[in-house]
C-alpha positions as CSV (number, residue, x, y, z in Angstrom):
1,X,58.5,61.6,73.6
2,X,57.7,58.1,75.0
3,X,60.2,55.1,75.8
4,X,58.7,51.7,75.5
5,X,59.9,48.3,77.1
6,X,58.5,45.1,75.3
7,X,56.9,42.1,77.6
8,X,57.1,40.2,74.3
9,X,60.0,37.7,73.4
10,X,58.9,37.2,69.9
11,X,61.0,38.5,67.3
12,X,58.3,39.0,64.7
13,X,56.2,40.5,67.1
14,X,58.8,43.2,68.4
15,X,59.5,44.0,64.8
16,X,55.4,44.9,64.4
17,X,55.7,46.8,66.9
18,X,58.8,49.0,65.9
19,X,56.6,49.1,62.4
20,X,53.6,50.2,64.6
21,X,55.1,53.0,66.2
22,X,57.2,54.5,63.1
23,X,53.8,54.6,60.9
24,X,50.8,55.4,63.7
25,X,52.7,58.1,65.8
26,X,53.3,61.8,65.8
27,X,55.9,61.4,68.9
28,X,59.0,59.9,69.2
29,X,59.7,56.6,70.7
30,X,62.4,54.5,72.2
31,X,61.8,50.9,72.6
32,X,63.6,48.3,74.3
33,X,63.3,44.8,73.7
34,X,64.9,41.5,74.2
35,X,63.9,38.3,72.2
36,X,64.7,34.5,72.6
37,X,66.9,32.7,69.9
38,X,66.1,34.8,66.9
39,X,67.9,35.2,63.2
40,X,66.6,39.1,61.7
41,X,67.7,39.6,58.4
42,X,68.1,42.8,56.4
43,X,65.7,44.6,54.3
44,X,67.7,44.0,50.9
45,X,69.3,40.6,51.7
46,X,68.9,37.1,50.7
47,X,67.7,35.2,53.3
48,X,69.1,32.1,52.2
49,X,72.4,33.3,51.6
50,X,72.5,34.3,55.1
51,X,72.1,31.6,57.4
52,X,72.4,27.9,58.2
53,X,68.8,27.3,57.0
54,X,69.2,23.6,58.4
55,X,70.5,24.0,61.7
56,X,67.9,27.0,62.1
57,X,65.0,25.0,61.4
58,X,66.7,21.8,63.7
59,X,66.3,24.7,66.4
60,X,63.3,26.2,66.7
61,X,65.1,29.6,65.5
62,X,62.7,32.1,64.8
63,X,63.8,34.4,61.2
64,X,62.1,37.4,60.6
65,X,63.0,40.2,57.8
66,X,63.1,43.9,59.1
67,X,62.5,46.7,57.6
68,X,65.9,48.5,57.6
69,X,68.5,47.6,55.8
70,X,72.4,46.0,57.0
71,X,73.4,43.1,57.7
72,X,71.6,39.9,59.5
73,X,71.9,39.2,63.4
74,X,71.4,37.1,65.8
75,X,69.4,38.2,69.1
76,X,68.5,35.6,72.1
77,X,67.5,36.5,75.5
78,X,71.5,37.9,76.5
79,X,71.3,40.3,74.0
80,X,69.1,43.8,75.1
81,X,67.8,45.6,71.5
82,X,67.0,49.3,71.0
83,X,64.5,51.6,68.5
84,X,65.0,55.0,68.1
85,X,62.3,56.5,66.2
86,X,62.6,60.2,65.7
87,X,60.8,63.2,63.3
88,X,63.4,65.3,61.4
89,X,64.3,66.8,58.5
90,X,64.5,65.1,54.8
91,X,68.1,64.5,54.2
92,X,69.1,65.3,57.9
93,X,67.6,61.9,59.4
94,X,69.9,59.6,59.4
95,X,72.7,59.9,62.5
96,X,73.5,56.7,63.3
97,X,75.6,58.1,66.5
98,X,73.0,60.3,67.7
99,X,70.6,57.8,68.0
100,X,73.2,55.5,69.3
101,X,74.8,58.1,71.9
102,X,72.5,57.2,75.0
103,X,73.9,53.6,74.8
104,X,77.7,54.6,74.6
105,X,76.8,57.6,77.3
106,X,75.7,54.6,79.9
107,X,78.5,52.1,79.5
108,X,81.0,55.0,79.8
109,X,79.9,55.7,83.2
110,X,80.1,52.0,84.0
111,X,83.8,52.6,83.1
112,X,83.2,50.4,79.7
113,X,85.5,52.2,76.7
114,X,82.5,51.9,74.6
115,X,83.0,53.8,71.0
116,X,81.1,54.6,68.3
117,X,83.6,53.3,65.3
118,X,83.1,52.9,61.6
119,X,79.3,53.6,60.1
120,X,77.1,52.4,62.2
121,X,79.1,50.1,64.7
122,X,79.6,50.3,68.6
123,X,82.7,48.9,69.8
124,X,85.0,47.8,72.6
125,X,88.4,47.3,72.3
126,X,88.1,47.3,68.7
127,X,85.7,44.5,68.7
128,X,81.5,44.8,68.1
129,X,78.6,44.4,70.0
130,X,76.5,46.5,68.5
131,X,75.3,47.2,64.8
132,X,72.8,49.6,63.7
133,X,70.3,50.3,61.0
134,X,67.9,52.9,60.2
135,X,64.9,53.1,57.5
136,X,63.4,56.6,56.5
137,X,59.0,57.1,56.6
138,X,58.0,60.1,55.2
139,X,60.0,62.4,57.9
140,X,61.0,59.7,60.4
141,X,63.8,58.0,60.9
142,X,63.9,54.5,62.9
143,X,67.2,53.3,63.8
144,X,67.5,49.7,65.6
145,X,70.5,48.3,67.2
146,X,72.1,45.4,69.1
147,X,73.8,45.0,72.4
148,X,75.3,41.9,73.1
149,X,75.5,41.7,77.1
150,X,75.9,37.9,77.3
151,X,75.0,36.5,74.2
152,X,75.7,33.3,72.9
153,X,78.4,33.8,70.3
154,X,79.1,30.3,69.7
155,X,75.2,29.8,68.4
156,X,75.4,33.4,66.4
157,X,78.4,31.8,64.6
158,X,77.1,28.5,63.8
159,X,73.3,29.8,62.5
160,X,74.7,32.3,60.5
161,X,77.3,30.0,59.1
162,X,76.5,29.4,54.9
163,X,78.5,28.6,52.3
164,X,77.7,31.9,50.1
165,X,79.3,30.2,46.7
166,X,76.0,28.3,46.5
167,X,74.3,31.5,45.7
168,X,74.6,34.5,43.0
169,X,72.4,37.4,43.8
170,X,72.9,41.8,44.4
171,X,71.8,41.3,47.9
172,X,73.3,43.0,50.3
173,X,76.2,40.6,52.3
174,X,76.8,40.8,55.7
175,X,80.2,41.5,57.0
176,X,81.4,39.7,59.8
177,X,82.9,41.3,62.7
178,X,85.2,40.3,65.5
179,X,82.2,41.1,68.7
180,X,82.2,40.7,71.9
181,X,79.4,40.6,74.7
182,X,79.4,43.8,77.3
183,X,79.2,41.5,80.3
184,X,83.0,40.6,79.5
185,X,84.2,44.4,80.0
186,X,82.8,45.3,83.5
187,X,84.3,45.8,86.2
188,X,81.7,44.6,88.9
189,X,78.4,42.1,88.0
190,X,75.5,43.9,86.5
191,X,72.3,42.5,84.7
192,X,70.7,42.9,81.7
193,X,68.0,43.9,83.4
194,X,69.9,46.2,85.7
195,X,71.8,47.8,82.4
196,X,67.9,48.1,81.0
197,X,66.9,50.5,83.8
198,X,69.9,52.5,83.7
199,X,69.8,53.3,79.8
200,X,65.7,54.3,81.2
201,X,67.3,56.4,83.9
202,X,69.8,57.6,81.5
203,X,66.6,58.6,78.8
204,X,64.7,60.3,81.3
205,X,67.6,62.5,82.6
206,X,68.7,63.4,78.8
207,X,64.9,63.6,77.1
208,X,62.6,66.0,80.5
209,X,59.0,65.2,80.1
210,X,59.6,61.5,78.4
211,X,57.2,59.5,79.5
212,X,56.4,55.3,79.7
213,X,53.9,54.2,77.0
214,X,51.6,51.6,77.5
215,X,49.8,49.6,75.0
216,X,46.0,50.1,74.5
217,X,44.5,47.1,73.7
218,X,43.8,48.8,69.7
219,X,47.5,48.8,69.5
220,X,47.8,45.6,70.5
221,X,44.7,44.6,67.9
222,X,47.2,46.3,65.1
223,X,50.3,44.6,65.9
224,X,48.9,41.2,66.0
225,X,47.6,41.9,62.7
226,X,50.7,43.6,61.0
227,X,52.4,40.8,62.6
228,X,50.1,37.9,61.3
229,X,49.9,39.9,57.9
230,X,53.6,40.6,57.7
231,X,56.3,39.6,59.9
232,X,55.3,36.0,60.0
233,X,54.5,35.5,56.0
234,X,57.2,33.3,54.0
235,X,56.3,35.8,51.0
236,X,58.0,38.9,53.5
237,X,61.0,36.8,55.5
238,X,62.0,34.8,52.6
239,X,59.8,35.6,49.5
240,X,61.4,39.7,49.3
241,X,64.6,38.3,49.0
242,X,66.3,39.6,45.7
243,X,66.4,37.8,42.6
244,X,69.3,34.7,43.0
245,X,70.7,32.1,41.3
246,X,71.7,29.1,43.1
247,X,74.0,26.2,42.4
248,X,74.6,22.9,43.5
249,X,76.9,20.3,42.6
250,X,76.4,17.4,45.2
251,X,77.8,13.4,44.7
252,X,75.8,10.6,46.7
253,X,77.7,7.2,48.4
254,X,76.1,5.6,45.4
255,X,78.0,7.2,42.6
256,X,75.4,9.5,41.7
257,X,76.0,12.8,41.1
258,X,73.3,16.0,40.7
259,X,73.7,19.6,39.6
260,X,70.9,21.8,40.0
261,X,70.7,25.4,38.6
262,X,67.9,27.7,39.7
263,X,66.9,31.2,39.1
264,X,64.4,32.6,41.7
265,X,62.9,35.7,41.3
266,X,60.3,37.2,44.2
267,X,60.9,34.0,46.2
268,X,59.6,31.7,42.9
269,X,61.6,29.6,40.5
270,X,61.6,30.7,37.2
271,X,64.0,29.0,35.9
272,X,65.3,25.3,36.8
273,X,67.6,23.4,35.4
274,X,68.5,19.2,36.6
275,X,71.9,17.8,35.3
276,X,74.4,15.1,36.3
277,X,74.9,11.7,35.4
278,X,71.4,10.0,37.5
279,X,68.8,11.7,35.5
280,X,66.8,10.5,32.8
281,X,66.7,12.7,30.1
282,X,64.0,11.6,28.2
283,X,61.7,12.7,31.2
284,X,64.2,15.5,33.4
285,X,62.8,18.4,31.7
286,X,58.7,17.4,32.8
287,X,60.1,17.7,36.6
288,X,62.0,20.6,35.5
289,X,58.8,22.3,34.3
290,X,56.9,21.2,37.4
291,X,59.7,23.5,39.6
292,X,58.7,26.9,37.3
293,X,56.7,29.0,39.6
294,X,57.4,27.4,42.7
295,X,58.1,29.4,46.3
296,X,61.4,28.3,46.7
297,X,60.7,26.9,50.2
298,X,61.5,24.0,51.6
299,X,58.1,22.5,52.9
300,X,55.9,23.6,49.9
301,X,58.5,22.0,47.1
302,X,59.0,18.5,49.2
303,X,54.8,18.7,49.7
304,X,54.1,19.5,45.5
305,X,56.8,16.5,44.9
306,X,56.3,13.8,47.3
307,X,53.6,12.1,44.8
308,X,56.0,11.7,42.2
309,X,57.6,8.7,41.3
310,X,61.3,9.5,41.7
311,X,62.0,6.8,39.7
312,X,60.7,8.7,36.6
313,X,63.4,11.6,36.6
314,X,65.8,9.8,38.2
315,X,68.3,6.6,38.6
316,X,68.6,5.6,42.3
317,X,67.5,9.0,43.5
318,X,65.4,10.0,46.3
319,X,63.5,12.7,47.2
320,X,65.3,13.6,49.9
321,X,68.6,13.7,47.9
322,X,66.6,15.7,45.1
323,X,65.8,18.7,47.7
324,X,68.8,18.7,49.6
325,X,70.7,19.7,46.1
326,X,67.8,22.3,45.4
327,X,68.6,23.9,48.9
């Protein structure tokens, strides 16, 4: 077995890595990894449905799409993230406490009442700070979870704050928890850093003959790439999101007032419809048409449309207005 601590900071290139491990290696592995301001949603979620896409992208805020399934997080440097990846047995892999026991088992000798509650939560005091998730390859099992030490919780509310009437999907919703951060419950100062090295201590006393991995500079080759191919593609972050419907109603200073309707399937528009009482009808359904097999992403749509003449489709209208309705 091998334990593995991340130099890297990047979200979507800790995720490779995790990805890496799970598909290249007969051994076991646990990671450790911290990552600056980061959004990582589930497998089988809607990305947009999740998150404040405005005020992540005012940010800087990284979002990447894992490859297990759950609900969306946020991680920034106060918050220490694990990887369990083990061999087993088909329909014996998945033991969300097992995997999760090392973490309770150190925090309990720090005199922290930390408890494995619920499905897949860690808790204290009845409040989270730490969620897990697991994803099954061939006969593996990776499980990933959380541990807020000193996270921002203020931030992790207001990026993953949405309005989730604007959108009708079967993706998988997150459900918000009261958490809390681990630094709150001990009883003298300790580091992330410091907690880092004891859940290492903790591995090598519980797992004899684990041993440090370091990456070859192959590995490092292949998780650039997967990362490059993958983790950092619109088409896998945003684009694998399930099929969605989304509605807006929004009214303008000036009177005006715009409905959109789309249907997006794979990440593209395939249906699009433009109502409210600042169209022109005799033209609406030509921009309608020009929206049908579209990414529905923000950049792409505002670049195809900013060569129309607004005043074509619409009374009063600009572009602007026109894609803050269709996001």
């Amino acid at each position: 077995m091998f334990y593995y601590i991340s130099n890297s900071n990047q979200a979507a290139y800790n995720q490779a890595t995790e990805e890496y491990f799970l598909k290249n290696f007969e051994e076991n592995f646990y990671m450790l990894y911290r990552n600056k301001a980061a959004v990582i949603i589930g497998k089988h979620q809607n990305a947009l449905a999740e998150i404040n896409l405005d005020k992540c992208e005012d940010e800087g805020i990284e979002i990447v799409r894992r490859l297990s399934g759950g609900g969306t997080v946020f991680h920034d440097d106060g918050n220490l993230n694990y990887c369990f990846i083990s061999n087993g047995t088909k329909g014996e892999l998945i033991n969300f406490k097992k995997y999760s026991q090392p973490v309770i088992d150190v925090l309990q000798s720090l005199n922290v009442d930390a408890k494995f509650e619920g499905k897949s939560d860690l808790t204290i005091a009845g409040m989270k700070f730490s969620g897990n998730a697991s994803h099954i390859y061939r006969s593996k099992v990776l499980q990933h979870g959380t541990m807020l030490f000193s996270s921002d919780l203020n931030r992790l509310n207001s990026l993953l704050k949405v309005n989730p009437l604007k959108f009708t999907d079967r993706g998988v919703r997150s459900i918000r928890s009261r958490v809390t951060n681990i630094c709150d419950h001990l009883s003298s100062p300790l580091s992330i850093e410091e907690l880092q090295t004891k859940i290492v201590d903790h591995l090598q006393e519980t797992f004899p003959g684990i041993k440090a991995y370091e990456l070859k500079e192959a590995d490092r080759e292949a998780i650039l790439k997967l990362m490059e191919e993958k983790y950092l593609k619109w088409e896998w972050n945003f684009g694998y999101s399930p099929k969605y419907k989304i509605e807006r109603l929004l009214s303008f200073a000036n009177g005006n007032i715009l409905e959109v309707e789309l249907d997006i399937e794979k990440g593209r528009i395939v249906r699009a419809e433009i109502l409210g009482n600042c169209i022109k009808k005799e033209s609406i359904a030509k921009l309608e048409e020009k929206l049908i097999n579209m990414p529905h992403h923000k950049e792409t749509i505002s670049s195809e449309l900013k060569t129309l003449d607004m005043d074509t489709y619409f009374n009063n209208l600009s572009l602007n207005e026109l894609i803050k309705a269709i996001f």
